[in-house]
N, C-alpha and C positions, 0 to 999 in steps of 0.2 A: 300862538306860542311858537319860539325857533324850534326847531326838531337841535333834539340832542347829538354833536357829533358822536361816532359811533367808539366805544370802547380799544384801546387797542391792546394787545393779547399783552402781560405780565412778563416782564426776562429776568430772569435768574433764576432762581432755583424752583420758583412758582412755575416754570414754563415745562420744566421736566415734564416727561409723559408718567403718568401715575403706572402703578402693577395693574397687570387687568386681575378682576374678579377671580376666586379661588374658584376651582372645576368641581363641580356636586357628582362625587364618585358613587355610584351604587355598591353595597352592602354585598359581598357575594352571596350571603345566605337570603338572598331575595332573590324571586323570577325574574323574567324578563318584565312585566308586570311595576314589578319595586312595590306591590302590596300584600303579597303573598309569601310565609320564608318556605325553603326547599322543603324537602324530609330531613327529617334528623340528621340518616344516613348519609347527605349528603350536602352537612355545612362542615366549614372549616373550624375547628373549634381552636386550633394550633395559630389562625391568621397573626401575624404581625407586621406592622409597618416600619420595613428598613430601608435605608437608603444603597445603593449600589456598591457605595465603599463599605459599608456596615456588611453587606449579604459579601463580599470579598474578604473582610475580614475576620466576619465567621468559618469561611472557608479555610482560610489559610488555618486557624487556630484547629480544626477539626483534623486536617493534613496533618498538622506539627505532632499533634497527642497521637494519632494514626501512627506513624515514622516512630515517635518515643518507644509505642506497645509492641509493635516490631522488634526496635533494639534490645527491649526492655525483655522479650522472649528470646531472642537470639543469642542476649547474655547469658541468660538461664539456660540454653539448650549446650552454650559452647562447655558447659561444666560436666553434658555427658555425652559428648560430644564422640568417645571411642566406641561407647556399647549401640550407638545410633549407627554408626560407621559400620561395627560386626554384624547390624540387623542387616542394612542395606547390603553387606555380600552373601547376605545367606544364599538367594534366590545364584551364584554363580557356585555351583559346587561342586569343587574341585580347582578352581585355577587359584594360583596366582599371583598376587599382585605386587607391582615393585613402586617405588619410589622413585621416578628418573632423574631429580632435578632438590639440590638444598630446599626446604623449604615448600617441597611438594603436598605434603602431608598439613601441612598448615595452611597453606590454602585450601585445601579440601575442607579442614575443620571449620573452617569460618563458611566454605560455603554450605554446610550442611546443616553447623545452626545459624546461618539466615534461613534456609528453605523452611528448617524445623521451627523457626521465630517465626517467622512468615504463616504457617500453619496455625499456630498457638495465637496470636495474635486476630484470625483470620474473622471471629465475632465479632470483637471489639473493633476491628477496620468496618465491616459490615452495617455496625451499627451506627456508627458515625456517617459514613456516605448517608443513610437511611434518614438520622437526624436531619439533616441540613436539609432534606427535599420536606421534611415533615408537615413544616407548616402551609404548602403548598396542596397538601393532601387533603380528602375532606374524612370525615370520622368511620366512614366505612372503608376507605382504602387503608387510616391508619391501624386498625383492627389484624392487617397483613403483615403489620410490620418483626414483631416476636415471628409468625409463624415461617417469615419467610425465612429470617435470620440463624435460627433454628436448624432450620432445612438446611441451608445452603452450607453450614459449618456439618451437618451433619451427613450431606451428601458429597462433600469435599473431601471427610477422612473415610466415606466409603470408598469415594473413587481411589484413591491412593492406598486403601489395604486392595480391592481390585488390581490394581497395577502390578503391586509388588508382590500378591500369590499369586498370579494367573499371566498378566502380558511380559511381564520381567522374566521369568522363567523360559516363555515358551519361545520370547525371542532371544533369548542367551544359547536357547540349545539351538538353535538355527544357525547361529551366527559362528558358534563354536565346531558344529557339526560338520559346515560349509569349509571349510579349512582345516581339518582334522589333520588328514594324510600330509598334509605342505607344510604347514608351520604350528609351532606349539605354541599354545593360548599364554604365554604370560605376558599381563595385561598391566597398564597404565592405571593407577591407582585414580586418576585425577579425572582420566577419561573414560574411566567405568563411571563413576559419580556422576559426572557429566551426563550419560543417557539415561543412568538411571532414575537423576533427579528430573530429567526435560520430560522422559516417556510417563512418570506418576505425576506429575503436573498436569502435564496434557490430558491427561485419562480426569485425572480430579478436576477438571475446569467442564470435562465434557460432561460431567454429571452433574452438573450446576441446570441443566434444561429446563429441570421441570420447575426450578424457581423460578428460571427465566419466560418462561409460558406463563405463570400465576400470575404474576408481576405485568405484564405485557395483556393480559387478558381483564386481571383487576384496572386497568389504564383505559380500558376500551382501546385499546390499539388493534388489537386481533382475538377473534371470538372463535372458542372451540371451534365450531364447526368448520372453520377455514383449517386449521389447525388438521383435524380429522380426513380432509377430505386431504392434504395434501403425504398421506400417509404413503404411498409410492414412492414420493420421492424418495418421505422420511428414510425406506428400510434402504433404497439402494445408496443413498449417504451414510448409509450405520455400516451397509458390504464395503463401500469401500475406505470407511475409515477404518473397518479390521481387517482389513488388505493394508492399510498403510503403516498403523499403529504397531500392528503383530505380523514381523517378517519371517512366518515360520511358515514349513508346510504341512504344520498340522490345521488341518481344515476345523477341528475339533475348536480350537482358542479361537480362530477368526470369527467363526460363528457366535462365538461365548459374548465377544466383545461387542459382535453386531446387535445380537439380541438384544444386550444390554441396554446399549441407547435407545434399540428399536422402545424396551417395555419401559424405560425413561420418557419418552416421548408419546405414550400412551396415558403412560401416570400424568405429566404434565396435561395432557388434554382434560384427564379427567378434574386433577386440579382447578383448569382455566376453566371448567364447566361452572365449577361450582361456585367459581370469587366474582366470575363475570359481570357484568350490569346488566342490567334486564333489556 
């Protein structure tokens, strides 16, 4: 028999290279194995399958409601906006304060309720950033999630009543003290505000530590014990951020402030002791 000339390859749309085969993903709640599922404690019960614009568009949507709860406090705050203003001169008593420019006082108001929107707001921001990583989490990291959020709003209006009984005080009479004899303290309305809201911010953020150790320790990122041992550094970072924070020379408040982060960053250890991973 002739042998058969040999086939020649199909053109047109026959000739397209097909898709290759779809890729067999592994189950996160399986071992390395793929027959065995993890511990409980450590499947994702939240997993979902989004695409890139999908996880971008989640994002954006959680930012906009975030930004909304803000304004949405800042509105609310600007209505009492004067008796916020008379709390915040308490801690200067005795000076003060002028208006130097049309329109001075109104600027202040808006910035104090943003800051005060900002605060009120401070959960609801929280728990949205938290949201969006959630389903990444496995069932025992999301267990953290209330406690941290908790904490972190609740160690945020410690830090800021902190501030304003204790560092506000102790650096207004320094500051005031310092200049006594040469010029008399009447003070800028705008630029009082100004340090008073940076210096209780600052103090409120640094008290956030010991979320940020739980958080970082429940991740397996850093494990007490590294934590503990780097406790030298810790207290000579706590010295000089109440050398920096509190420019008084009462040795009394610097110590107050250092301590403070120092037993923040003890609490945090013992925290991270306990969320850690085995």
């Amino acid at each position: 028999m002739s042998e058969q000339p040999p086939q020649q390859p199909e053109t047109g749309e026959s000739s397209v290279l097909s898709p290759p085969p779809p890729i067999a993903v592994k189950r996160q709640d399986q071992n390395a194995s793929g027959s065995e599922p993890l511990p409980a404690d450590q499947e994702f019960p939240s997993e979902v399958e989004m695409t890139l614009v999908g996880h971008l568009e989640e994002l954006r949507s959680r930012v906009l409601r975030s930004l909304l709860a803000v304004v949405i406090g800042a509105g609310a705050c600007l209505l009492f906006v004067r008796p916020l203003v008379r709390l915040l001169e308490v801690p200067a008593k005795g000076i003060h304060f002028l208006q130097l420019a049309p329109g001075e006082f109104l600027l202040v108001s808006l910035k104090v309720a943003g800051y005060a929107g900002l605060t009120l707001a401070l959960p609801y921001v929280l728990y949205e950033g938290l949201a969006f990583v959630l389903p990444g989490l496995t069932r025992r990291e999301q267990r953290l999630v209330a406690p941290a959020v908790a904490g972190s709003a609740v160690l945020f209006l410690a830090g800021l009543a902190f501030a304003w009984s204790a560092l506000v005080p102790a650096a207004l009479r320094f500051l005031v003290s310092y200049g006594a004899d040469v010029v008399e303290p009447l003070w800028s309305i705008e630029r009082y505000l100004d340090f008073v809201l940076l210096l209780m911010v600052a103090t409120a953020l640094a008290f956030q530590l010991p979320v940020l150790q739980m958080l970082l320790a429940a991740l397996g990122v850093v494990r007490a014990d590294s934590m503990l041992k780097a406790w030298r550094f810790v207290v000579m970072a706590s010295a000089l951020a109440g050398a920096v924070l509190t420019p008084s020379t009462d040795p009394i408040t610097m110590l107050l402030l250092s301590g403070a982060i120092t037993a923040l960053y003890l609490v945090g250890v013992g925290l991270a002791r306990l969320v850690q991973r085995g």
